[in-house]
N, C-alpha and C positions, 0 to 999 in steps of 0.2 A: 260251126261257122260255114260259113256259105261259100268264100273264099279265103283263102289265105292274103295277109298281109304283104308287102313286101320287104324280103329277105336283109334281115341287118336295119330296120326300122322301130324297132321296138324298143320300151321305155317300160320302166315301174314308175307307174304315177304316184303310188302311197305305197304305206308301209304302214300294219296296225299291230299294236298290241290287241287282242280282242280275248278276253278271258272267253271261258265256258262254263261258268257254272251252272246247270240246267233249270236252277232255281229261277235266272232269269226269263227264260222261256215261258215258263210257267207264271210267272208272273205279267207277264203282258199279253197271254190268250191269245194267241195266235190260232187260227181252226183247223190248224195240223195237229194239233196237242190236243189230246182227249180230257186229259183233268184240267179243272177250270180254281184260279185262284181270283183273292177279294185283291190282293194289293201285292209290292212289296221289292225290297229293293230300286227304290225310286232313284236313288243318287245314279248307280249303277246303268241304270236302266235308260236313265236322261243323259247321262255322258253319251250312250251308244246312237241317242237320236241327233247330241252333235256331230259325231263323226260322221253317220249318215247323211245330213245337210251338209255338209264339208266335200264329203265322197260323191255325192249327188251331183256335183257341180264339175267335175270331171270325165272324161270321154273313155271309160275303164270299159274292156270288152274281155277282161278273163279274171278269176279270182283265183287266187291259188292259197293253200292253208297248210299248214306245217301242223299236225294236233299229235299230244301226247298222249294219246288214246285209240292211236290205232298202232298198236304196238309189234313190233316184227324182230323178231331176235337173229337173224340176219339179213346184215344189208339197210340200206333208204327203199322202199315201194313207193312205187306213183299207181296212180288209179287208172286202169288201160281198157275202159270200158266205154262207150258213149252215153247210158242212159243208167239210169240206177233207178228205183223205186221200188219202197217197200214201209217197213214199220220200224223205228227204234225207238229200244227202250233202255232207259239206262240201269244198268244191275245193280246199281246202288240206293237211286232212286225210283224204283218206278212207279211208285203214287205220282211224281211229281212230271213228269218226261216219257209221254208216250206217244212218240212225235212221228205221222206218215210223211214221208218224205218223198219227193219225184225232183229229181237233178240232171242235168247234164254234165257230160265232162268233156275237157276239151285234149282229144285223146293225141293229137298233134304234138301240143306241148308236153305232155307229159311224156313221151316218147324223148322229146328234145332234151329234158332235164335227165331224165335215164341216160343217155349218150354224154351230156356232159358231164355229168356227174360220175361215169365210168373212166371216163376220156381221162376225170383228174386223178383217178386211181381207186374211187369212191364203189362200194358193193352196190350196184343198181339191180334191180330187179322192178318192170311192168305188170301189174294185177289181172290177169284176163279175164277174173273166173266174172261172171255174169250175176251170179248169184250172191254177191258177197255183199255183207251187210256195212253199209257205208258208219261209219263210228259217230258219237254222240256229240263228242267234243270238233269233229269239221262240221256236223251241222247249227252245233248250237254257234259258234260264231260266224259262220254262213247267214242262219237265220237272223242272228242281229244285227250284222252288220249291214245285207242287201234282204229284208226280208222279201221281197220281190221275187226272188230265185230266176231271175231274167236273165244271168250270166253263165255263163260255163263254167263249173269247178275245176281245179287240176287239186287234189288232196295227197299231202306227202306223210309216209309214216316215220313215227320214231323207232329208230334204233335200239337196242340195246348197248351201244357201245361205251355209255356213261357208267353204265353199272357194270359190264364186263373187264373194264381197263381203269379209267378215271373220271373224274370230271375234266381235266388239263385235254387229255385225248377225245372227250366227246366235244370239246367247245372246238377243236382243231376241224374235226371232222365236221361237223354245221356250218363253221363258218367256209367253209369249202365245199360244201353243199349247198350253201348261200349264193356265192358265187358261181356256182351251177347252174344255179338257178336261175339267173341275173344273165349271161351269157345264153340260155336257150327263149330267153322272154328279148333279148336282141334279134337274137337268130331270128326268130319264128315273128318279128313283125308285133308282135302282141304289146298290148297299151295294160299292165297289170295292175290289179290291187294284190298284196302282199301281205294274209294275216297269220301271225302268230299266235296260236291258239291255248297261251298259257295264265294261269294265275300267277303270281310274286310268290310271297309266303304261301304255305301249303299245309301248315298242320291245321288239322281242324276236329271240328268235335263229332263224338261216334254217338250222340244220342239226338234225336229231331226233336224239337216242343210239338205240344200236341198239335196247334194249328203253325204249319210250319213258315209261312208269311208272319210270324208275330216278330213284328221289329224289336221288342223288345230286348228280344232274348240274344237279338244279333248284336257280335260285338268281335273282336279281334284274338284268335288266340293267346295270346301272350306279346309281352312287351316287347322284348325284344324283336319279334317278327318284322312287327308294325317300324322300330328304329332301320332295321334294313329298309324295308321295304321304302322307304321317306328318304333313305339314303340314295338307292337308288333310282327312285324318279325324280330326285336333285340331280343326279348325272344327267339323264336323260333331259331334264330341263334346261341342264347348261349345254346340251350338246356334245358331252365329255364319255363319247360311248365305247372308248377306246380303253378309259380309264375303268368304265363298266366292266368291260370283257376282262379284264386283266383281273376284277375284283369278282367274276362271275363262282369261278369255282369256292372262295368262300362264303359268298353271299347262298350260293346251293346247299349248304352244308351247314350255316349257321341257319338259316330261314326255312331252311326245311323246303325249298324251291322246287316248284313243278318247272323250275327252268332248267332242271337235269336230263329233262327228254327232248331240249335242246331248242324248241322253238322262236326263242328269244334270239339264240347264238345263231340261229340259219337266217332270222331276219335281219340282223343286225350287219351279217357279215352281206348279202342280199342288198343289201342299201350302202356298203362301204363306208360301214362305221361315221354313222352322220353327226358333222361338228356342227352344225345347224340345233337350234333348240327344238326341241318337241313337244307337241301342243298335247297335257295332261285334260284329258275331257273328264276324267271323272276315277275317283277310290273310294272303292268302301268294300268292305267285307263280306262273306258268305260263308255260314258254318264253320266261323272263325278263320277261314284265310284270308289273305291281302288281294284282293284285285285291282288293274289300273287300266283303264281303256285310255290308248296314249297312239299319237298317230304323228307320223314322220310323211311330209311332202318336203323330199329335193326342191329346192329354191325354184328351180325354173319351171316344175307344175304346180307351184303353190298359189292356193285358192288366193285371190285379193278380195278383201273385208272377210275373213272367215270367220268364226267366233271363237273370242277370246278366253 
């Protein structure tokens, strides 16, 4: 940034659910991704181009993303770096996701969330190394959600403290990380987008169809996932994300939830638990998980005529 804001000015304009599955990627050919697909995950795919037109229409000058894929067994890391560029490939998939990447980051605020994020008692730690390979899951919802890359990242890692202590104790610690968050994007003047970089449901299946675009074969793990998951994007629908958080740790545990690395609980808390309704863009599945592209604007930045 060219200048800084001024001080105690600044606002989260949105707040997104933005999964990562990298199938999405791949599926819309983007010319950072070297394998090229025919089709697939359209539902998925057209939710993310609402929110984009929704988010377009907003004066957003820094993105910051919570992913559970860059994982750090102590402490929250923020990204303390200005420029990144390089190759990732995701180790699971990488027929699918071999994505060059060139980013910025906005190394100001990241400093700011380390500070307050320690200030509340929280293990902070700034990333300096240069060389570090930026994770799969902050770029694939970076990439769908701005594929433009015309904004400054700030990327925050997951913890281990869900798996070290509880789920009870990591949803404490996110949503105080949340409000870290939220406090240094005032501090620092910055006008944010806010995504959380997770799937719902998360068991999925361990063998690929031949052509891995065949809708056919897509479909949702298991019954029950899919009853969570409808559960709780009716909370979220009525605004009820208090009732959410209170239902997070068994909703992680019966659905198998990638929201045990917390990024649902950092946005959630980030936003101050919103009794506003949230506008569901789009669900559907990938390799049998639950995904939801679901986007939260505070009343007083909320788009007029957005799509329904």
């Amino acid at each position: 940034m060219a200048a800084s804001p001024p001080a105690g000015s600044g606002r989260i304009l949105a707040g997104a659910l933005a999964p990562h599955p990298p199938h999405l990627v791949y599926a819309e050919n983007p010319p950072q991704n070297e394998p090229r697909a025919e089709c697939g995950w359209e539902n998925l795919r057209w939710g993310y181009e609402r929110l984009r037109r929704n988010l377009d229409k907003l004066d957003i000058d820094v993105i910051i993303v919570h992913s559970p894929h860059w994982k750090t067994q102590q402490g929250h890391h923020v990204l303390g770096v200005p420029a990144f560029k390089s190759l990732s490939v995701d180790p699971i998939f990488p027929n699918l996701f071999r994505f060059h990447y060139d980013m910025k980051c906005d190394v100001e605020l990241a400093e700011a969330i380390a500070q307050e994020g320690a200030g509340a008692g929280l293990a902070m730690q700034v990333m300096r190394n240069p060389d570090f390979r930026v994770d799969y899951g902050t770029i694939t919802s970076c990439q769908l959600a701005r594929p433009a890359w015309d904004l400054p990242i700030v990327a925050i890692s997951s913890s281990r403290v869900y798996f070290d202590y509880n789920n009870d104790v990591g949803d404490r610690q996110m949503v105080a990380l949340g409000r870290a968050t939220r406090r240094a994007v005032e501090r620092t003047g910055r006008r944010a987008l806010l995504l959380a970089s997770n799937s719902l449901s998360h068991r999925h299946f361990t063998v690929e169809p031949e052509i891995p675009e065949d809708m056919s074969q897509e479909r949702i793990y298991h019954h029950g996932q899919y009853l969570w998951d409808m559960h709780v994007i009716d909370l979220m629908k009525q605004g009820r994300t208090r009732q959410l958080m209170a239902e997070m740790p068994d909703f992680i545990e019966h659905a198998t939830s990638e929201c045990k690395d917390g990024s649902l609980s950092w946005l959630l808390g980030a936003l101050e638990f919103p009794d506003y309704p949230a506008e569901v863009h789009a669900y559907g599945t990938v390799i049998g998980t639950g995904n939801a592209v679901v986007e939260w604007q505070p009343p007083e930045h909320a788009v007029k005529g957005a799509v329904q």
